[in-house]
N, C-alpha and C positions, 0 to 999 in steps of 0.2 A: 504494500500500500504506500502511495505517493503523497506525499504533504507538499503543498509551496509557499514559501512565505513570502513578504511585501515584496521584497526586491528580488522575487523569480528563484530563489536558490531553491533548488529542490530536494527535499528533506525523506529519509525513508525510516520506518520501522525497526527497531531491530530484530532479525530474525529466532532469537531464544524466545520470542513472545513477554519481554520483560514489562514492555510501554513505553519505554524512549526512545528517541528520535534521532536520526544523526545527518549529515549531508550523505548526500544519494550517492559521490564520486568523492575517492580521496588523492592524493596528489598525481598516481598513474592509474588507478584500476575503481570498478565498482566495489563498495564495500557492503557484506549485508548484514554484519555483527558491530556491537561497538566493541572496543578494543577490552578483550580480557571475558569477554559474554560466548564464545566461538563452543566454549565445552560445557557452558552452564547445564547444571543437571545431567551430564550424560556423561556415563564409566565404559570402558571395556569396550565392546564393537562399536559401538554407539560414536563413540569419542572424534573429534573431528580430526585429532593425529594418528588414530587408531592403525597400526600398519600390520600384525602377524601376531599379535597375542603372546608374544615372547621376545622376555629381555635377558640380561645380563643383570646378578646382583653384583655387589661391589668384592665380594670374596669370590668369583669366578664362576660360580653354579649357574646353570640355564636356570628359567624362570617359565612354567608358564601359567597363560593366563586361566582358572579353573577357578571361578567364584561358587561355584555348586559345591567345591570337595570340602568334606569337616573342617582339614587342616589348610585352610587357607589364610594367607596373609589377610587379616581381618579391613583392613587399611585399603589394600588394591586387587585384593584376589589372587594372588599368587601362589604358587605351589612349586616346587622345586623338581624339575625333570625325572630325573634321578628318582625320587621318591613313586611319582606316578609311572615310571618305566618300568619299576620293579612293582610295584600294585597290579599292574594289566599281565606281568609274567606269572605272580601269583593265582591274580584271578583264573587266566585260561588255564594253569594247571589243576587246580582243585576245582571250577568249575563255580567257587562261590565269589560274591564280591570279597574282595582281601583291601584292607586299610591299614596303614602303618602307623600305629599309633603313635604320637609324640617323646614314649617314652623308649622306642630302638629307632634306630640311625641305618642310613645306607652308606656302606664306606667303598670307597673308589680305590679297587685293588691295586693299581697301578699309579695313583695319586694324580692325576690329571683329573679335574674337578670338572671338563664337560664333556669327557665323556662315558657317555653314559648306555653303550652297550648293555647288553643283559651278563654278559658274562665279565665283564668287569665291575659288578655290584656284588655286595654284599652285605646280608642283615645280619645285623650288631646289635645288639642292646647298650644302652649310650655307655655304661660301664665299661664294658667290653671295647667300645670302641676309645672312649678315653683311653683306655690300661694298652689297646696297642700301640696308640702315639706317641705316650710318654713313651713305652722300651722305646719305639724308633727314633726319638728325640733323644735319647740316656746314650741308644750308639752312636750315633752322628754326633752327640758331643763327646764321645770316646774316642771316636778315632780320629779329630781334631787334635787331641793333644798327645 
């Protein structure tokens, strides 16, 4: 919808449905959001940067995007590859939905944190998996000195 005001500039809606108004052309292009309104209300496919549902967190693990799963990043939806790759290996072997509970871990046999083959996983219980880091930390500072 088009508005004009006294002196012809032409004024448009902003497309998030908020109620303000903005100029119809900004310095090269039409614009149909005002500035910072582009994502209002909308997560996940929805999103107007939305490109594959899967990122990168800061410690190296794929990410992706599974707002449905128990364990999901409560904040963005997130779930950790690895975790769901080993879930659906689960599932088709036993035939039942399988969930990794928060309290065992999937540990990456090989230490490359993405990737996340089926046979480069394994389930730990977080103990188990702390207790083989420290040894592998205790020898790598062993054989440093």
């Amino acid at each position: 919808m088009v508005r004009r005001d006294s002196d012809s500039v032409e004024f448009i809606y902003c497309a998030c449905g908020c109620g303000f108004t903005r100029s119809k052309y900004g310095k090269w292009h039409k614009h149909r959001f005002i500035k910072g309104h582009e994502n209002r209300g909308r997560k996940g496919k929805d999103a107007a940067r939305f490109k594959t549902g899967q990122t990168r967190s800061v410690h190296g693990y794929v990410l992706i995007l599974s707002p449905d799963h128990p364990y999901a990043d409560k904040l963005h939806g997130y779930v950790r590859e690895h975790r769901i790759v080993y879930e659906k290996y689960m599932t088709e072997k036993w035939g039942i939905r399988f969930i990794i509970h928060p309290s065992l871990g999937v540990h990456h046999i090989n230490g490359i944190r993405d990737d996340n083959r089926i046979e480069n996983l394994q389930l730990l219980t977080k103990a188990q998996h702390t207790s083989y880091h420290s040894i592998i930390t205790w020898q790598k500072r062993r054989q440093i000195k």
